[in-house]
KOLNUDO-295798 format. One record per residue (C-alpha): residue in three letters; x, y, z. Coordinates in steps of 0.05 Angstrom, whole numbers, padded with zeros to 5 digits, always signed. Layout:
<recs>
ALAXYZ
...
</recs>
This chain:
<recs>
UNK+00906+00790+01796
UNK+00865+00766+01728
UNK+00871+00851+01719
UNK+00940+00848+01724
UNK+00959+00785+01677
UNK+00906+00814+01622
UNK+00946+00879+01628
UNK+01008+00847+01619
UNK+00994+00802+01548
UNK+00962+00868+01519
UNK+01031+00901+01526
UNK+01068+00849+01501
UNK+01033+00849+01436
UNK+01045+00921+01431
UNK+01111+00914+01444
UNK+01124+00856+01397
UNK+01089+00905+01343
UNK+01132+00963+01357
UNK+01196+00908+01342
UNK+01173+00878+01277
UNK+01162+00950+01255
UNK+01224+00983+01266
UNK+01259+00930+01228
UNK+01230+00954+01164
UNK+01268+01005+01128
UNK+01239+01075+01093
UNK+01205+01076+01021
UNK+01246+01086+00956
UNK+01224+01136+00905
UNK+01166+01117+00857
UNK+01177+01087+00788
UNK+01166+01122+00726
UNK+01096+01114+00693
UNK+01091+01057+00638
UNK+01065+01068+00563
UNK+00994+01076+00568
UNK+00957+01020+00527
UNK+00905+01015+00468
UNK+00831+01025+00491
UNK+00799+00967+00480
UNK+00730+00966+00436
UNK+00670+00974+00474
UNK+00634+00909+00488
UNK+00561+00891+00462
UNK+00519+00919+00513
UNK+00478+00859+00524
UNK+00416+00887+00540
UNK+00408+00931+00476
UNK+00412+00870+00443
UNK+00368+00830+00468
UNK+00321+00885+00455
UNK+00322+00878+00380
UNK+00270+00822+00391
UNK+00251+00822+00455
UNK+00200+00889+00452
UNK+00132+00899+00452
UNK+00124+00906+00385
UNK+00169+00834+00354
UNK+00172+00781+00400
UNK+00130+00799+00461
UNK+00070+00811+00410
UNK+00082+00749+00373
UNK+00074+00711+00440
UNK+00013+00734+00455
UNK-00014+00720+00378
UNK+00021+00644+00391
UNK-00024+00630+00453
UNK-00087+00630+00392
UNK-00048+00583+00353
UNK-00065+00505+00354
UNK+00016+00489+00344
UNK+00009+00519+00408
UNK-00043+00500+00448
UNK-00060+00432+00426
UNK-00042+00365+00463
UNK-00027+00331+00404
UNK+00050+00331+00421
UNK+00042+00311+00485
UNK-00001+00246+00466
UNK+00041+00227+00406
UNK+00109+00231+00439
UNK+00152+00165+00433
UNK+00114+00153+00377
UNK+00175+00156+00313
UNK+00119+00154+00257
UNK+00079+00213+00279
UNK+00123+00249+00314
UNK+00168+00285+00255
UNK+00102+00330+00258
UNK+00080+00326+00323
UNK+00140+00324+00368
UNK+00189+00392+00359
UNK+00255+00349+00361
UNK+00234+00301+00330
UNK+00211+00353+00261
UNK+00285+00374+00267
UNK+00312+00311+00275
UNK+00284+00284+00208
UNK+00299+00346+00163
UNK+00371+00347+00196
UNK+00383+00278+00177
UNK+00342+00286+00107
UNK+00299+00228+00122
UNK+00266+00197+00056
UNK+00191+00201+00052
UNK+00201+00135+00012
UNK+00188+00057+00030
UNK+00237+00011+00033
UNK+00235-00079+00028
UNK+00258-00096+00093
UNK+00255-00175+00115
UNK+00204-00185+00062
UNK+00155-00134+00078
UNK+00152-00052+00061
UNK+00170-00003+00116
UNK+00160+00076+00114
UNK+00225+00101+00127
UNK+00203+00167+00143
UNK+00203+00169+00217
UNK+00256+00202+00271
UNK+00297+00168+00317
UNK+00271+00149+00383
UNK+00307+00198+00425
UNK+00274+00257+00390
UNK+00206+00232+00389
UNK+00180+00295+00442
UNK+00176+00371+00442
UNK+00115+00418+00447
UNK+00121+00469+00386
UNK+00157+00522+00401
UNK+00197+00583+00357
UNK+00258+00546+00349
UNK+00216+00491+00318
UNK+00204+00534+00251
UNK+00258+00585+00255
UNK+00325+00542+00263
UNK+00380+00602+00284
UNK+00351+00636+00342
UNK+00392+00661+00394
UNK+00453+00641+00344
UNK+00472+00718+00350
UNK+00424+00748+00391
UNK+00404+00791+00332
UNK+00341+00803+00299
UNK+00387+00766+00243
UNK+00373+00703+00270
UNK+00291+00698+00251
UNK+00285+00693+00177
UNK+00323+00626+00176
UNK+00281+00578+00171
UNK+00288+00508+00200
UNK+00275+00475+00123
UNK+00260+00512+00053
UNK+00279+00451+00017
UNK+00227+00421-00030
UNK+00183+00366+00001
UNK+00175+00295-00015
UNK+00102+00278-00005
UNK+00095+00215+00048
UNK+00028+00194+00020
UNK+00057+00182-00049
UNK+00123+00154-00021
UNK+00160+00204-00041
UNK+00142+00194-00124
UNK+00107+00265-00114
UNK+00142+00328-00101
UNK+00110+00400-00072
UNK+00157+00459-00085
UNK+00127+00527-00065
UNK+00169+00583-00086
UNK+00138+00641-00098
UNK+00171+00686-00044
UNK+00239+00668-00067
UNK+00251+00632-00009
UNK+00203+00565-00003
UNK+00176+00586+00059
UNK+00118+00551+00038
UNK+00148+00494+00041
UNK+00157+00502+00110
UNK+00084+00497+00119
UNK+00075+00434+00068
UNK+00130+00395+00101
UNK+00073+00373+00151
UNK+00011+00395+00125
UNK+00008+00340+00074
UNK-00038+00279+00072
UNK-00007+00204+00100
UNK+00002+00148+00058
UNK-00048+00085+00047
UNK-00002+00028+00051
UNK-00024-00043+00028
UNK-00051-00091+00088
UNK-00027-00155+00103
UNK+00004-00163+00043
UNK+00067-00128+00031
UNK+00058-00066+00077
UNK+00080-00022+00014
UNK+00046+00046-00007
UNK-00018+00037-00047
UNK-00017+00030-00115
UNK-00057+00087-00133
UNK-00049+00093-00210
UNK-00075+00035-00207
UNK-00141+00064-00183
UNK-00146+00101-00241
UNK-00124+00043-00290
UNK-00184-00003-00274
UNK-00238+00036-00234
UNK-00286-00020-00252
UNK-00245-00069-00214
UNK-00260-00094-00138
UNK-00214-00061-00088
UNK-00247-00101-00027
UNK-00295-00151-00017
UNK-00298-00212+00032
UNK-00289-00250-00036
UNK-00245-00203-00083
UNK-00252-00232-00153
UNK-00195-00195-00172
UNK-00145-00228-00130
UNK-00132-00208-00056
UNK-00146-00153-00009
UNK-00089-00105-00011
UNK-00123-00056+00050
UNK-00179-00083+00090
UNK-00223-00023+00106
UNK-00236+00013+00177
UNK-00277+00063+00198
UNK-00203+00099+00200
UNK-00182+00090+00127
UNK-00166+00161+00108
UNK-00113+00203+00087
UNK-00101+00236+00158
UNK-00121+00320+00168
UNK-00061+00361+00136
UNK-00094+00357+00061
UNK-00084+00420+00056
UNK-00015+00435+00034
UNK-00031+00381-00030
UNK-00083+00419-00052
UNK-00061+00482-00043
UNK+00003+00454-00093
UNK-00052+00417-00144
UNK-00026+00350-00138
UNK-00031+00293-00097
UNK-00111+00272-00112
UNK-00132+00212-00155
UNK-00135+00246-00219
UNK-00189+00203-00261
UNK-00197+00227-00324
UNK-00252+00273-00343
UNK-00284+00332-00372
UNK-00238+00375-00330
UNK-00168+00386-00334
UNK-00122+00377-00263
UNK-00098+00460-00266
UNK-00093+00504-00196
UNK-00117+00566-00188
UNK-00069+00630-00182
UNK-00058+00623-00109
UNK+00001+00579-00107
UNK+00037+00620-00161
UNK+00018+00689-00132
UNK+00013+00677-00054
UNK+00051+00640+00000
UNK+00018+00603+00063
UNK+00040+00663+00102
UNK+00010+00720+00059
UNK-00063+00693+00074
UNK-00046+00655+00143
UNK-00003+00704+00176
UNK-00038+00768+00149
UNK-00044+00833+00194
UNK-00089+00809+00253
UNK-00168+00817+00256
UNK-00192+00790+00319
UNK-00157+00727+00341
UNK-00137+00715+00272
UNK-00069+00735+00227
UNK-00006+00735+00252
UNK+00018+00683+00290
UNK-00046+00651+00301
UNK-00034+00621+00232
UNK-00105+00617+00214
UNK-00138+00661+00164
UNK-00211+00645+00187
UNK-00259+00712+00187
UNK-00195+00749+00167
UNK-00189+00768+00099
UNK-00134+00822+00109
UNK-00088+00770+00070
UNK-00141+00780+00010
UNK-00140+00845-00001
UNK-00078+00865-00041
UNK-00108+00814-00102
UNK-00178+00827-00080
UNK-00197+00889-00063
UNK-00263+00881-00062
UNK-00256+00816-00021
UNK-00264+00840+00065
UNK-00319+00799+00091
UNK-00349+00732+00075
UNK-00408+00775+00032
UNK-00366+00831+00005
UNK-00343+00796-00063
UNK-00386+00736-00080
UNK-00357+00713-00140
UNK-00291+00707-00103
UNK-00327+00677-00041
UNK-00391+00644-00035
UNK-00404+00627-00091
UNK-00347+00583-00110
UNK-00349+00551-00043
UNK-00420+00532-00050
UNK-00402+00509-00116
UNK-00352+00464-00082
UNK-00396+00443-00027
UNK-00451+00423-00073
UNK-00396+00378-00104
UNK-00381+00341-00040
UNK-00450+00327-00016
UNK-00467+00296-00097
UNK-00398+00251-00082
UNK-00424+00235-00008
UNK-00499+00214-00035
UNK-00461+00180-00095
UNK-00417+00137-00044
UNK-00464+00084-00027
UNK-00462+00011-00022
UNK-00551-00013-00030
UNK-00561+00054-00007
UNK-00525+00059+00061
UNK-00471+00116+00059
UNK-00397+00098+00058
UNK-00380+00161+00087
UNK-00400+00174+00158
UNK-00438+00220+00190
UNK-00416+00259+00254
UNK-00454+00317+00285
UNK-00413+00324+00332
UNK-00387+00399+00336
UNK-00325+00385+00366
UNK-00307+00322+00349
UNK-00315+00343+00268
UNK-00282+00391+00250
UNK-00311+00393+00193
UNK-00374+00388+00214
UNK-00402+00451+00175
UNK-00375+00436+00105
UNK-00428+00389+00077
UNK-00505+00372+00093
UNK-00499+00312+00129
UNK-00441+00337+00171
UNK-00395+00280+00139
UNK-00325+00275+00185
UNK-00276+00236+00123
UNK-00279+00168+00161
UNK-00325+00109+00140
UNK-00383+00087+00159
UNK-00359+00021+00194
UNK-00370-00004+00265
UNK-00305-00005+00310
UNK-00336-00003+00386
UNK-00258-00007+00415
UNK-00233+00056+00446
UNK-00184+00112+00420
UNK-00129+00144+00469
UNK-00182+00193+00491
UNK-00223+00133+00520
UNK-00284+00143+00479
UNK-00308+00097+00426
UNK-00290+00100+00354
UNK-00348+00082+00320
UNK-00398+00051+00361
UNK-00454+00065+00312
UNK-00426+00039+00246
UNK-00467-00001+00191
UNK-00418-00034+00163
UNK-00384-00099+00186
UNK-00310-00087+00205
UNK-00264-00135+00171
UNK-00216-00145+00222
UNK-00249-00149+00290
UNK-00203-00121+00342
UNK-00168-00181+00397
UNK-00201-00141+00448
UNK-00279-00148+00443
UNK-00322-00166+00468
UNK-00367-00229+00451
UNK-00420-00184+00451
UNK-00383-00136+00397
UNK-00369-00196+00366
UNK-00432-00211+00359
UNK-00459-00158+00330
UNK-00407-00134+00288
UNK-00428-00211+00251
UNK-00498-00187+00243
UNK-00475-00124+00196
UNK-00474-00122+00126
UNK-00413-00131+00093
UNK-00374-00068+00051
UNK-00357-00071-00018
UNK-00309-00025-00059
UNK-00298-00011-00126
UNK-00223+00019-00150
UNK-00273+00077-00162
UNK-00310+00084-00099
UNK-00238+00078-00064
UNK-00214+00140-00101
UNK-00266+00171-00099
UNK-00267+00163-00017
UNK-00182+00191-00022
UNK-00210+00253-00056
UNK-00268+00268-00013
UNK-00229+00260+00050
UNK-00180+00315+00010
UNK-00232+00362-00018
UNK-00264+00363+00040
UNK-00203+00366+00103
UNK-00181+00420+00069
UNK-00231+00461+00106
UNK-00237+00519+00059
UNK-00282+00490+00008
UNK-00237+00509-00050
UNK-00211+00578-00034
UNK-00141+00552-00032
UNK-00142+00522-00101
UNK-00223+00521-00127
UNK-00194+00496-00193
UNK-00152+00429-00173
UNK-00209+00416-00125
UNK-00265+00426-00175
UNK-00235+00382-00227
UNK-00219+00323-00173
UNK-00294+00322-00145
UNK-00324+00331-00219
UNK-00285+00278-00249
UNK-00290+00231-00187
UNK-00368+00241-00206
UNK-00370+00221-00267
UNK-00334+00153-00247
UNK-00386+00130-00204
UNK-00440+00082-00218
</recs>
């Protein structure tokens, strides 16, 4: 029976086809054929594209050069982010963010007190370094026309004289230089409790005789107390490579710069043809003198052209450990002392391995959780809120520090001469003339 019914639905539906189709009636003739249309331009194949960068030879090349480079490998950006006053060189949005907006490297009266108005805005205080950081159009057109624009060319206001200095590097045309300088510069001393302002360096120069800190200043008050971390930050570098930016006491030599800043550009020496793990986009020229060459000839190793080499930077060296020895308060070095390989990076540059900070004891910890200065002779002047009694105790039992106008230029130019790490090569004249005169104003 279940046969039978299932027999019977099938050939209704078949028969209810059969209906529907009769009712439909035969097919007319075809149309005739329309205009044929334009052919439309061939589209940019994508891949091809791409391509113009992304080869072994452009961008997959400079990747592996970037993974030598400290802009990409340090932790720096990751430890300063949220921080607006480092972070326009630190943080990748945040270096955008202030040349976008033009921020002023100036200080400005604010409630009373003196506040550095270059910093970037809090929501662009992060960002590892990456290409985009420098080279502001790529993937704009997915052409190999989008790399030479560069993220700033513009002349640059230097932060350490608040802004009444100005580096322009043009000797490609272009100011990429200037590129480099916008962060590689030295950071402002600003005065202390007083009016938070940027130091009055000419000032410095004016009356070298005159007490720039004691516990008792006879000349009026402390405008800076000094720690062991009173120094003009690491990026010197860019200031002397321009000639200006030092304490310029007067002297037997004049404040001229060597050829290099109206012949060469940071990239021509920094981003030569690779030797080793240097050139390119390493950005560091150390043990490759490929960048030399074309003015040098002579000049391929560190012992292949003396007079353009050793000598000058011995010359230079010799200078920095006479200011060191000279930089003495009853015989106890100002400077300190730090043999500490990887700690001091400059720890190679003078005799007694002298790191740029001073000699004064600060036993609180940095952000790496080591101590600053647990070995310092001098007395801090402003104990930290968080010591201990014991700290306390014996940071009372130091002897105190004493500066002369003199000795506190004199510290400035050391700290530039020597975390400039090439002992002169980037401009042996300007730093010659800063240590020789700085010399001659000591006691």
């Amino acid at each position: 029976m279940r046969k039978l019914l299932l027999l019977s639905g099938a050939t209704a539906m078949l028969l209810g086809v059969a209906l529907l189709s009769s009712c439909e009636g035969p097919m007319g003739p075809a149309g005739a054929d329309g205009t044929n249309g334009q052919n439309g331009a061939d589209g940019t194949d994508a891949n091809e594209t791409c391509k113009q960068c992304h080869n072994p030879e452009s961008v997959d090349l400079i990747s592996a050069q970037y993974e030598f480079s400290k802009h990409g490998y340090g932790e720096t950006f990751f430890e300063e982010a949220g921080n607006t006053t480092c972070s326009p060189c630190h943080e990748s949005e945040a270096f955008k963010d202030v040349v976008a907006r033009a921020v002023p490297s100036t200080f400005s009266l604010v409630n009373g007190s003196y506040v550095n108005n270059y910093v970037c805005s809090a929501s662009t205080a992060y960002g590892a370094i990456t290409c985009n950081t420098c080279h502001s159009s790529i993937h704009s057109t997915y052409t190999n026309s989008d790399i030479p624009a560069f993220t700033t060319v513009e002349p640059v206001s230097m932060t350490m004289w608040g802004g009444a200095k100005e580096i322009d590097l043009t000797v490609d045309g272009d100011g990429s230089s200037n590129l480099c300088v916008k962060c590689h510069q030295p950071r402002p001393f600003t005065n202390g409790a007083t009016d938070k302002n940027v130091l009055d360096y000419a000032n410095l120069v004016a009356n070298p005789t005159d007490t720039f800190y004691a516990v008792t200043n006879p000349s009026g008050v402390n405008v800076l107390k000094p720690g062991y971390r009173t120094h003009t930050h690491y990026g010197t570098v860019g200031a002397i490579f321009a000639g200006q930016g030092g304490i310029e006491f007067a002297g037997t030599l004049s404040y001229s710069s060597s050829q290099h800043n109206t012949l060469a550009t940071c990239s021509d020496c920094h981003m030569a043809p690779m030797n080793g793990k240097a050139g390119g986009h390493t950005f560091t020229a150390k043990g490759n003198f490929n960048g030399c060459i074309d003015c040098h000839p002579n000049l391929t190793s560190n012992k292949s052209d003396p007079s353009h080499w050793a000598d000058k930077r011995t010359e230079i060296q010799t200078l920095l450990n006479d200011l060191a020895a000279d930089l003495n308060v009853d015989g106890i070095d100002i400077l300190n002392r730090n043999p500490d390989t990887e700690a001091n990076l400059w720890v190679s540059l003078t005799t007694n391995k002298y790191d740029g900070y001073l000699n004064i004891y600060d036993p609180i910890n940095n952000p790496d959780g080591e101590a600053n200065n647990p070995t310092g002779i001098f007395k801090n002047p402003s104990p930290g809120t968080t010591w201990s009694q014991d700290q306390k105790d014996h940071n009372a039992l130091l002897p105190a520090i004493t500066l002369t106008n003199a000795q506190m230029g004199a510290i400035i130019n050391f700290q530039m001469c020597l975390r400039e790490y090439s002992l002169g090569v980037h401009n042996y004249n300007y730093s010659k003339a800063l240590l020789t005169n700085t010399l001659a104003m000591l006691p």
